[in-house]
C-alpha positions in Angstrom: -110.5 -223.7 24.4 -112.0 -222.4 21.4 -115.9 -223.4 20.4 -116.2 -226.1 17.6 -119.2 -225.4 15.2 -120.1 -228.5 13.7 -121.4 -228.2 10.2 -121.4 -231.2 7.9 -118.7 -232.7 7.7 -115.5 -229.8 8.5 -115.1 -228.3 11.8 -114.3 -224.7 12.1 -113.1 -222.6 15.2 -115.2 -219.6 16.5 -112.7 -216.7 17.0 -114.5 -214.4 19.9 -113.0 -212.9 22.8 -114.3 -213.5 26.0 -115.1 -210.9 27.3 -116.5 -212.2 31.1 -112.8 -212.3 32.4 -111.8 -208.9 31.0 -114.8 -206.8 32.2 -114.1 -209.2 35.9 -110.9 -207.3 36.3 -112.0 -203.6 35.5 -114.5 -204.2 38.2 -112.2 -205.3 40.3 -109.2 -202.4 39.7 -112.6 -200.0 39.7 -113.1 -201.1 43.2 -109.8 -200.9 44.6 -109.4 -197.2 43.1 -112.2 -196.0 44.7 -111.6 -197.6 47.9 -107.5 -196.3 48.1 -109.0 -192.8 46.1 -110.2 -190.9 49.5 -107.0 -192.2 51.5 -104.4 -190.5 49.3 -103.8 -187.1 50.8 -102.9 -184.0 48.1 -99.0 -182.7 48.8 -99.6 -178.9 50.0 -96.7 -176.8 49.1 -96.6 -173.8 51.3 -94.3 -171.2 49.4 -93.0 -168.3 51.2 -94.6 -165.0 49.7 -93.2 -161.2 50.0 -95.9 -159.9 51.5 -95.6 -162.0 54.7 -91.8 -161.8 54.8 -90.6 -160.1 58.3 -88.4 -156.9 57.2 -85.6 -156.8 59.4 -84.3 -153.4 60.1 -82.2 -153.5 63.2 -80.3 -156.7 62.7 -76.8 -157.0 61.6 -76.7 -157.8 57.8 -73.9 -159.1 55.5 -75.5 -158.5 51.4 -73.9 -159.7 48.4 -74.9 -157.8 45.7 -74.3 -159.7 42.3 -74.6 -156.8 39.8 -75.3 -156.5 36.1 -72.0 -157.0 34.7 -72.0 -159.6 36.8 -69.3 -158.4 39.9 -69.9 -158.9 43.1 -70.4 -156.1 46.1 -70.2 -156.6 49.9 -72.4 -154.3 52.1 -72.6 -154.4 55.8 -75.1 -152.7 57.3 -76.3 -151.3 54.2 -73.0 -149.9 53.5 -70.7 -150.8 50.1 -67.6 -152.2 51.7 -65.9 -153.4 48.5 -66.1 -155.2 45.3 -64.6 -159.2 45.4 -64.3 -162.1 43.6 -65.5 -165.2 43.9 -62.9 -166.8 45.4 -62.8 -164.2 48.2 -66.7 -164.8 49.7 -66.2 -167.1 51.9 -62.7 -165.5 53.8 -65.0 -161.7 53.5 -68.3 -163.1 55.1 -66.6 -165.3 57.7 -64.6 -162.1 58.7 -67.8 -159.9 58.6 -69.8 -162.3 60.8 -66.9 -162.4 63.3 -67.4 -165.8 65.0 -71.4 -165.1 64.9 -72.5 -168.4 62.6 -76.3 -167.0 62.6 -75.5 -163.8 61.2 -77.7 -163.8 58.1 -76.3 -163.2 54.4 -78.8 -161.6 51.8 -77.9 -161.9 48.2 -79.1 -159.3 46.0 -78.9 -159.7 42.1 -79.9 -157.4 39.0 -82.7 -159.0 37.2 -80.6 -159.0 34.0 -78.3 -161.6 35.4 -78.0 -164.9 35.0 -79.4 -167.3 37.4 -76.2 -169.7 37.8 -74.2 -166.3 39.2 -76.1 -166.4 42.0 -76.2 -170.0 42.3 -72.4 -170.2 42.0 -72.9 -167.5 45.0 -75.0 -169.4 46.9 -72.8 -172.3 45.9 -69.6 -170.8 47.8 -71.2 -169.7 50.8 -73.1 -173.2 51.5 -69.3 -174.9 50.9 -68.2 -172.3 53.6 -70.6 -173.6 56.0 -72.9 -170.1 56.3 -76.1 -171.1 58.1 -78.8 -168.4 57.4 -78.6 -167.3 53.7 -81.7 -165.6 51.6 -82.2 -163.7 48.5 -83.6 -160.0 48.7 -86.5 -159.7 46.4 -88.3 -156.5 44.8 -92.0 -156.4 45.6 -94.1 -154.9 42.8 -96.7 -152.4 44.2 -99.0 -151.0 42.5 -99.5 -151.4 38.5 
C-alpha cells in the first residue's frame, strides 16, 4: 500500500519504489549463479586437423573427383577410370567396392566449385548406403 503524508487537511500518495524486494531477488539469482557457475562444464570440440590425418598408401581407394566445370571422375587406385554422372555413383562405387562395404570413398573437389556439388555427392553416396566416406584436403606448407 502506498504511504499517506498527512498535511492539513488533503492527503497525498508518496510514489517511491521499493526497492528492499527488488535488490532481495538479485541477491538471491547472484547466489544461485555462482553456486550452478563452477558445475557447468565448457563443450570441447575436437576437430580433426591435416596434420594428424593417417595417409593411407596401400589400401584400396575409390576417389570421386568433382572437377571445375563441375563433372565428375572415378579413380581407383589412383587411376582415372571414367567420367559419370550423378545418377551413375552409386551403381559405379558399389561395383568398384565389390561386396567390400568398408572400402573407403575419398571425394576430391577443385576449390572453385561449389560447395552443394559435393554435398549432392556426398548426398548420393550416403542414400546408397556407403559406410566410410571422406574428403581429400590440400595441406598448405610452407608460405
Amino acid at each position: 500500500m502506498p504511504a499517506v503524508l498527512h498535511r492539513g487537511m488533503r492527503r497525498r500518495t508518496i510514489s517511491e519504489i521499493n526497492m528492499v524486494p527488488f535488490i532481495d531477488v538479485m541477491l538471491v539469482l547472484l547466489i544461485i549463479f555462482m553456486v550452478t557457475a563452477p558445475l557447468i562444464t565448457a563443450g570441447v570440440v575436437d576437430l580433426p586437423t591435416v596434420g594428424k590425418a593417417q595417409q593411407m598408401k596401400d589400401a584400396h581407394v575409390i576417389e570421386l573427383v568433382v572437377g571445375a566445370d563441375e563433372q565428375l571422375r572415378m579413380r581407383l587406385d589412383g587411376k582415372d577410370v571414367a567420367p559419370l554422372a550423378l545418377g551413375d555413383v552409386a551403381a559405379r562405387v558399389r561395383d568398384a567396392q565389390s561386396g567390400v562395404a568398408t572400402t573407403p570413398v575419398v571425394i576430391s573437389a577443385d576449390k572453385s566449385v561449389r560447395y552443394e556439388s559435393v554435398v549432392k555427392v556426398m548426398d548420393v553416396l550416403q542414400r546408397a548406403g556407403v559406410q566410410r566416406v571422406g574428403l581429400s584436403v590440400k595441406s598448405q606448407r610452407g608460405g
